[in-house]
C-alpha positions as a Markdown table, in Angstrom:
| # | Residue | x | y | z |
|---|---|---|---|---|
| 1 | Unk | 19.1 | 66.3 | 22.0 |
| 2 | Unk | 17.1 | 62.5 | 21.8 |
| 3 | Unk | 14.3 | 63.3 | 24.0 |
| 4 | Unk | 13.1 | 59.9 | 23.8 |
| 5 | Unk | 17.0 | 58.4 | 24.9 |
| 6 | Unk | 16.6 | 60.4 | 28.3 |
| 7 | Unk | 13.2 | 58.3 | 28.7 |
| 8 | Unk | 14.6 | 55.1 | 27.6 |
| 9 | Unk | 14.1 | 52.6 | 30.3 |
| 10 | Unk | 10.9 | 54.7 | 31.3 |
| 11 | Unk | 9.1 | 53.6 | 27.9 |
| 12 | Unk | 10.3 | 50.5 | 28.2 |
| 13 | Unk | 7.7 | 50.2 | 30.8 |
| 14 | Unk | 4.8 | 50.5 | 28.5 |
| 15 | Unk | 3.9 | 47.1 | 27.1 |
| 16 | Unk | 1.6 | 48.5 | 24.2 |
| 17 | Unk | 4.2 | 48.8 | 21.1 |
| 18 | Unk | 1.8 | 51.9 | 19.6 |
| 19 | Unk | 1.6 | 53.7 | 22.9 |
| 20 | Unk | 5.6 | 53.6 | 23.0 |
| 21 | Unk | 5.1 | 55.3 | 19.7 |
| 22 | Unk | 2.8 | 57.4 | 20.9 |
| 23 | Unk | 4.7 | 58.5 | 23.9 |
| 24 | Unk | 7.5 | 59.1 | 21.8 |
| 25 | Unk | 5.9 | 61.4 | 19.8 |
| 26 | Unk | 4.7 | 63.6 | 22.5 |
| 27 | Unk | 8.0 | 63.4 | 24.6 |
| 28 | Unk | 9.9 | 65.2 | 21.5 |
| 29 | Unk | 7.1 | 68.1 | 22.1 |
| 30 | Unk | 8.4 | 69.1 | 25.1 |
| 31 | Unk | 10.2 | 72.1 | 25.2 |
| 32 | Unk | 13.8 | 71.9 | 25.5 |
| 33 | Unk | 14.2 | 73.8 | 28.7 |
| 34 | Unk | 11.5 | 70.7 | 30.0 |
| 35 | Unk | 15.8 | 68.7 | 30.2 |
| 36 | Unk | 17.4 | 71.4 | 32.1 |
| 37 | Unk | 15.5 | 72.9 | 34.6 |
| 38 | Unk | 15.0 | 72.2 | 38.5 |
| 39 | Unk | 11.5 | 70.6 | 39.6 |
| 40 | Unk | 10.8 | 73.4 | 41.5 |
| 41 | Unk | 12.2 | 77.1 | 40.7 |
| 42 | Unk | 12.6 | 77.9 | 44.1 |
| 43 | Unk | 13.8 | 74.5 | 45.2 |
| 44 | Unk | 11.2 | 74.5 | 48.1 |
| 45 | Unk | 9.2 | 71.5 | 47.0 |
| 46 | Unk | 11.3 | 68.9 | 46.1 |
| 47 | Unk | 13.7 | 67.0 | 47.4 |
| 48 | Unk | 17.5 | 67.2 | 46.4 |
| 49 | Unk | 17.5 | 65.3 | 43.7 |
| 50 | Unk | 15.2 | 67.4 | 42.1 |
| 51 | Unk | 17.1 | 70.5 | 42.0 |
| 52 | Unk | 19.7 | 71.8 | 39.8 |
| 53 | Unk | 20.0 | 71.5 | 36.4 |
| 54 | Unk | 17.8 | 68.3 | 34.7 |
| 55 | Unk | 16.2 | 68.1 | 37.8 |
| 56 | Unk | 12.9 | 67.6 | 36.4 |
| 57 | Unk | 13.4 | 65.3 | 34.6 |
| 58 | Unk | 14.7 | 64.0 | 37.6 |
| 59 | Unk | 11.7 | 63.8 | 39.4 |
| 60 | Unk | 9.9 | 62.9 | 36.4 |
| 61 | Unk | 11.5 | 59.7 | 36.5 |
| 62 | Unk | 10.8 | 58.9 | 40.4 |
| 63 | Unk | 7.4 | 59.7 | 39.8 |
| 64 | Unk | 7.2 | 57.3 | 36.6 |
| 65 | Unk | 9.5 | 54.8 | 38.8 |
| 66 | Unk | 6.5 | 55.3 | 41.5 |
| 67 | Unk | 4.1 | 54.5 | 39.2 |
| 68 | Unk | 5.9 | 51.8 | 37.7 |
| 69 | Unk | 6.5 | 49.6 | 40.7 |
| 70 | Unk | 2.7 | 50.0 | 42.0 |
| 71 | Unk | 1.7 | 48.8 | 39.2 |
| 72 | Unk | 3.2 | 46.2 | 39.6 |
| 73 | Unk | 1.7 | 45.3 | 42.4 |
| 74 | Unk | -1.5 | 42.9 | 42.2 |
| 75 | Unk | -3.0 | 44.6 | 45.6 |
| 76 | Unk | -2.8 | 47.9 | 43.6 |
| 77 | Unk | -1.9 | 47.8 | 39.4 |
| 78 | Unk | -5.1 | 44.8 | 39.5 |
| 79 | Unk | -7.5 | 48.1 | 39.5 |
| 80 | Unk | -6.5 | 48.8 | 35.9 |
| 81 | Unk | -6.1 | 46.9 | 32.5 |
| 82 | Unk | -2.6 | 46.6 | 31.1 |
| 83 | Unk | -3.8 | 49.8 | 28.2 |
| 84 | Unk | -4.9 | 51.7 | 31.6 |
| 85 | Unk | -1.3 | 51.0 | 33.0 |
| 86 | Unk | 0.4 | 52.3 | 29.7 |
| 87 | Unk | -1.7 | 55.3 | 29.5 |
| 88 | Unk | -0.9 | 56.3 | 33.6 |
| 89 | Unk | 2.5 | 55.6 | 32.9 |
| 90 | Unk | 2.6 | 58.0 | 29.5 |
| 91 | Unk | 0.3 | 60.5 | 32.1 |
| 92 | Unk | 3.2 | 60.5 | 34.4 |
| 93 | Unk | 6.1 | 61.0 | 32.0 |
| 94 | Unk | 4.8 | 64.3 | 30.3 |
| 95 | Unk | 2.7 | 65.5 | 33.7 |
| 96 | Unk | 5.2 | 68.5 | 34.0 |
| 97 | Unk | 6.0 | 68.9 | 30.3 |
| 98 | Unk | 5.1 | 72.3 | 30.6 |
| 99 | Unk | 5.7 | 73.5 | 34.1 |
| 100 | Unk | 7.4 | 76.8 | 32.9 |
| 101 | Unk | 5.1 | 77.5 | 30.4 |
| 102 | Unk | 4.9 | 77.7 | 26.5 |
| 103 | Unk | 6.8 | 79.8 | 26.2 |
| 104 | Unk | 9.6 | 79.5 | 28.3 |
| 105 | Unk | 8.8 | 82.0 | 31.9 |
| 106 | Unk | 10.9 | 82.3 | 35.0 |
| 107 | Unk | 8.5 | 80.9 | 37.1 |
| 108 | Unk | 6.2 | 77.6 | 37.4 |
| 109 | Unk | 3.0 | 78.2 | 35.6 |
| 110 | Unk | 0.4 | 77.3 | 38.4 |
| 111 | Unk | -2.1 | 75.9 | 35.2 |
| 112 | Unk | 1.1 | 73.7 | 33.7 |
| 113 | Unk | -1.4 | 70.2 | 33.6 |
| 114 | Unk | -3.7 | 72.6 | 31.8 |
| 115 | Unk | -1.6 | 73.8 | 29.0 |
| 116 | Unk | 0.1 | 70.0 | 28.5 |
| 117 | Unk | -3.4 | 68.6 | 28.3 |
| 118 | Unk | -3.8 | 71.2 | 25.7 |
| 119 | Unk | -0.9 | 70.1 | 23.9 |
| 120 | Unk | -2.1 | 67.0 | 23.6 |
| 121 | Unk | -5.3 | 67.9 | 22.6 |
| 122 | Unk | -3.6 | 70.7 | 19.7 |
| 123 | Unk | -1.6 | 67.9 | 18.2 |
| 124 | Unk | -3.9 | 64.5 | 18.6 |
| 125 | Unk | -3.6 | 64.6 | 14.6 |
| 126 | Unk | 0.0 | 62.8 | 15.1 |
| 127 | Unk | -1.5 | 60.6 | 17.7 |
| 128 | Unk | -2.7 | 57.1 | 16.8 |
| 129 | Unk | -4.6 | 56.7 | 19.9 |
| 130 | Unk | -8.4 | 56.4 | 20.5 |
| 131 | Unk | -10.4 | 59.4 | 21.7 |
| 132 | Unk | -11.3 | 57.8 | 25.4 |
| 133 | Unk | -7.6 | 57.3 | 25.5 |
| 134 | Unk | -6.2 | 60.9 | 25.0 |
| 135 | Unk | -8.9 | 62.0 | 27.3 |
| 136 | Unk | -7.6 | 59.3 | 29.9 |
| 137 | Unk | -4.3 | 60.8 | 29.5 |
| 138 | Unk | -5.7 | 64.5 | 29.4 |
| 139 | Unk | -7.8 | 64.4 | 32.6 |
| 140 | Unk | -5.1 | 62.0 | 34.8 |
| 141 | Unk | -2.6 | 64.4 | 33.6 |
| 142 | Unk | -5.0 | 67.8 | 34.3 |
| 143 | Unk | -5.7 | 66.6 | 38.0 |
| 144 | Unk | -2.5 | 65.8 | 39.2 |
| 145 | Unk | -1.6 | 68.8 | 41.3 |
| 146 | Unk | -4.6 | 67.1 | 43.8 |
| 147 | Unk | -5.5 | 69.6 | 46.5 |
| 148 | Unk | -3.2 | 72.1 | 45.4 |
| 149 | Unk | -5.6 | 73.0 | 42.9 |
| 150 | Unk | -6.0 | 77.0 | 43.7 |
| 151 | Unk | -4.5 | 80.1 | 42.3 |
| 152 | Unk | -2.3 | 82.4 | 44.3 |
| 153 | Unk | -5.9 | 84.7 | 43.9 |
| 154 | Unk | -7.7 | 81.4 | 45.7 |
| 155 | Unk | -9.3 | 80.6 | 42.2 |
| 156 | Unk | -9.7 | 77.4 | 41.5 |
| 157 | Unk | -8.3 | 76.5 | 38.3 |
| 158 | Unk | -7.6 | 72.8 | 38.2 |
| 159 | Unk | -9.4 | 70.0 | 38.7 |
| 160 | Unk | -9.1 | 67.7 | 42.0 |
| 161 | Unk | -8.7 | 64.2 | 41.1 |
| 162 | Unk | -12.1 | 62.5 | 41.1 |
| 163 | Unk | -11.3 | 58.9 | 39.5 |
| 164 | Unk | -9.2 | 55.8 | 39.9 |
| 165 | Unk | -6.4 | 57.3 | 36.9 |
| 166 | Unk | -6.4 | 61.4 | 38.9 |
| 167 | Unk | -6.0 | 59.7 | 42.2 |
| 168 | Unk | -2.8 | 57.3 | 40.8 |
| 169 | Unk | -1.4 | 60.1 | 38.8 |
| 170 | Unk | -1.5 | 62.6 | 41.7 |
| 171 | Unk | -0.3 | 59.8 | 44.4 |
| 172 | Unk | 2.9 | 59.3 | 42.7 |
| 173 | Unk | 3.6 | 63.1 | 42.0 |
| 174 | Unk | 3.1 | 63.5 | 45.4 |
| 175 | Unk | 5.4 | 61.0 | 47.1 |
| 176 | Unk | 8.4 | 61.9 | 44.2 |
| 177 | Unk | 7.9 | 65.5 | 46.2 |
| 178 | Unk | 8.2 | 64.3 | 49.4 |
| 179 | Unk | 12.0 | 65.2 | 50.8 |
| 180 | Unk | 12.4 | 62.5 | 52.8 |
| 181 | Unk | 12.9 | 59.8 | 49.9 |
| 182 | Unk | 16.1 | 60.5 | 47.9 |
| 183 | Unk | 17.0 | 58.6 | 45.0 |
| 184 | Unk | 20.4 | 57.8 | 43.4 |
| 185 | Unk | 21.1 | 58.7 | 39.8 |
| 186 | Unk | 23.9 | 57.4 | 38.2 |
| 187 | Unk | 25.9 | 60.0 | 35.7 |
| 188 | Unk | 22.8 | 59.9 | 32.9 |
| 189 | Unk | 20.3 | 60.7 | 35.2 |
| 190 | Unk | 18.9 | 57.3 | 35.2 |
| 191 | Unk | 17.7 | 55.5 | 39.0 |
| 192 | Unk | 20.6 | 53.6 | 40.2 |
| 193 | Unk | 18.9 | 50.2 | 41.1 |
């Protein structure tokens, strides 16, 4: 499987040539079931298109797309440099790379932004980005569960966005989850339109 092919048009995004690299790099990472699984294992908190099989990858793409198009936007993308839009946009793509765990469980694992932080942390070394860029990507990606940042013991385990970069992250996460926006995919899972 080309893990990087499924995110084609998504790293076409990023303007930065080394943080396509860079990007790349860490999509091939993800675990393989990352491609196959539903967004939510119990299909509660997601919206169709987000179910079923590649259905994460799926919403990873609508909450990229999200991202993407504010960006775009002057009212909203002028908060943050061009290297700052590259880096939310790599935030977004690998934000769920390790919902089920590493490895593999039946269930989502509630600290996922935790352990793909770590990941990126555990293999910086193939990385040929700066330090206050890995930690930009770390902590937008670590925060993006927002208020739903508790345990199932009501521990609280992740962070709550507190920046500019959490805030973004978690804002397109959260409207990709919302049920009443569907998205056509065409037969490669890519948005129609």
């Amino acid at each position: 499987m080309d893990k990087t092919k499924i995110f084609e048009r998504e790293i076409s995004y990023i303007k930065d040539n080394n943080y396509r690299d860079n990007i790349k790099v860490l999509l091939k990472l993800l675990p393989d079931y990352f491609f196959e699984i539903p967004a939510s294992s119990t299909g509660k908190y997601h919206p169709k298109y987000a179910l079923g099989e590649g259905g994460l990858v799926r919403h990873t793409k609508v909450v990229t797309r999200i991202g993407y198009e504010l960006l775009q936007n002057e009212s909203i993308g002028g908060a943050f440099t061009d290297n700052e839009k590259d880096l939310l946009l790599m935030a977004m793509m690998l934000h769920d790379g390790l919902k089920s765990g590493d490895p593999k469980e039946k269930y989502t694992r509630f600290d996922h932004p935790l352990l793909v932080s770590r990941m990126i942390k555990d293999n910086s070394d193939k990385l040929t980005l700066k330090e206050n860029e890995i930690l930009l990507l770390r902590n937008a990606i670590e925060a993006h569960m927002g208020q739903w940042n508790v345990d199932y013991n009501g521990n609280e385990v992740l962070p709550k966005p507190s920046n500019k970069y959490q805030r973004f992250v978690h804002m397109c996460d959260f409207l990709a989850s919302k049920k009443f926006l569907e998205v056509e995919f065409d037969q490669n899972n890519n948005i129609v339109a």
